[in-house]
C-alpha positions in Angstrom: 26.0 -5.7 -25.4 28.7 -3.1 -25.6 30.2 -1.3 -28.8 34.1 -2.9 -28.0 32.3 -6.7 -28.0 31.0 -6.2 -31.5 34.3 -4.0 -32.5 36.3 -6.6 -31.2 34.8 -9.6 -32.4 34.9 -7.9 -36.1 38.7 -7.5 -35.6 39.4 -10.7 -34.4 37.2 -12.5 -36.5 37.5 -10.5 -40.3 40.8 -8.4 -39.6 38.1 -5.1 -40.1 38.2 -2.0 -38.3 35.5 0.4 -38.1 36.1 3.6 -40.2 34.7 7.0 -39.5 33.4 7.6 -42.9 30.9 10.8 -41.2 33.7 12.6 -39.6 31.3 14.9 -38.0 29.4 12.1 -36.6 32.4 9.8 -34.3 30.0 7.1 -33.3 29.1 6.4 -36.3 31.6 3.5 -37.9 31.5 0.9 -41.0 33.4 -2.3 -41.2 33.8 -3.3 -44.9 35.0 -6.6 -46.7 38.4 -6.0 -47.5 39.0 -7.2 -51.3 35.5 -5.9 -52.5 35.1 -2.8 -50.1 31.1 -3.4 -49.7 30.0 -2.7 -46.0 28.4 -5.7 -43.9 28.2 -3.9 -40.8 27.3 -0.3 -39.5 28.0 0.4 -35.8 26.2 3.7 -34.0 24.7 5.4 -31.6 20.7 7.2 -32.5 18.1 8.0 -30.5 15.5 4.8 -29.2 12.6 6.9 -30.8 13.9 6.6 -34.7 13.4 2.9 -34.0 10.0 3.2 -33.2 10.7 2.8 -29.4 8.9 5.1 -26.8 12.1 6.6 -25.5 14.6 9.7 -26.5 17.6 7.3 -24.7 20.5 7.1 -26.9 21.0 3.3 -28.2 23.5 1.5 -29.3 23.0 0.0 -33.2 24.3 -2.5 -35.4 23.0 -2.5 -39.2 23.7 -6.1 -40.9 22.6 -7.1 -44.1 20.1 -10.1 -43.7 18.4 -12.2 -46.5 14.7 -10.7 -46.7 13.2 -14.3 -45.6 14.8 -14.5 -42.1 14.5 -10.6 -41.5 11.1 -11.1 -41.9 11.5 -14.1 -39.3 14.0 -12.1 -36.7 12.0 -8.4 -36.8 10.6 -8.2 -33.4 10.6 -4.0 -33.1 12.5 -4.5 -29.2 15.9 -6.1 -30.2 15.5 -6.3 -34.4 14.3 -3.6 -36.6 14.1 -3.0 -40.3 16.7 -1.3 -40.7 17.2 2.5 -39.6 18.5 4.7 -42.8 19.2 1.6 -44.8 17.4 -0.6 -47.2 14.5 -2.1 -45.3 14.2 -5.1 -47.1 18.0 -6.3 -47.0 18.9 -5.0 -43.8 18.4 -5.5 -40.2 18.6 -3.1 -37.0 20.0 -4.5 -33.8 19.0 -2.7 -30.4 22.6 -3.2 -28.8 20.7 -2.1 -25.6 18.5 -5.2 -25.6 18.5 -8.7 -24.0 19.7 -9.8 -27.4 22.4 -12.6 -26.4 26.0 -12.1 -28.1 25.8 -15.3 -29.6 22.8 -14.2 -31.8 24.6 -10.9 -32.8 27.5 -12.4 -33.6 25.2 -15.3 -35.5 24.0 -12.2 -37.3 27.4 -10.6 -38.1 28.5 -13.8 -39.6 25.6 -13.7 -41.7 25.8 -10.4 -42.4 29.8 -10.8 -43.6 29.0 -13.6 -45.9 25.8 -11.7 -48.1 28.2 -9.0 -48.6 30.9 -11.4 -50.4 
């Protein structure tokens, strides 16, 4: 799945754009909720090895909050990870590079959106 399907689907979906809140780092963006400013979504690009993965590729990744119950459901360490450089327990990793189908990260986006309300 590419960066501009998730970026675009925020947009068209939550009126959100990604901000470059590391200005050093440029692939690194966060969409927020508008009213209460919380992020629900953190899209950027680290190496496959800081996921656990036996590769130095760079990947594309999405960080989504997730309730701790179905993270510990969706966590499969090839498409969903505990979350790189967040909270482990309330967020989620998701290998853009994967098979994961666009339904399911955009299922997970959704999800994502509504914890952060």
């Amino acid at each position: 799945m590419k960066r501009s399907d998730v970026e675009r689907y925020i947009k068209e979906k939550f009126d959100v754009l990604g901000e470059q809140i590391f200005p050093k780092y440029l692939k690194i963006s966060a969409f927020r909720h508008k009213k209460n400013e919380k992020w629900f979504a953190l899209l950027m690009e680290i190496s496959a090895s800081k996921l656990g993965l036996e590769s130095d590729e760079v990947t594309e990744v999405l960080n989504l909050k997730c309730s701790p119950d179905l993270a510990m459901v969706l966590v499969d360490e090839q498409q969903i990870f505990k979350a790189y450089h967040m909270n482990k327990k309330h967020w989620i990793s998701v290998n853009l590079n994967s098979k994961i189908s666009q339904k399911t990260v955009f299922d997970l986006i959704d999800e994502s959106f509504m914890l952060s309300k």
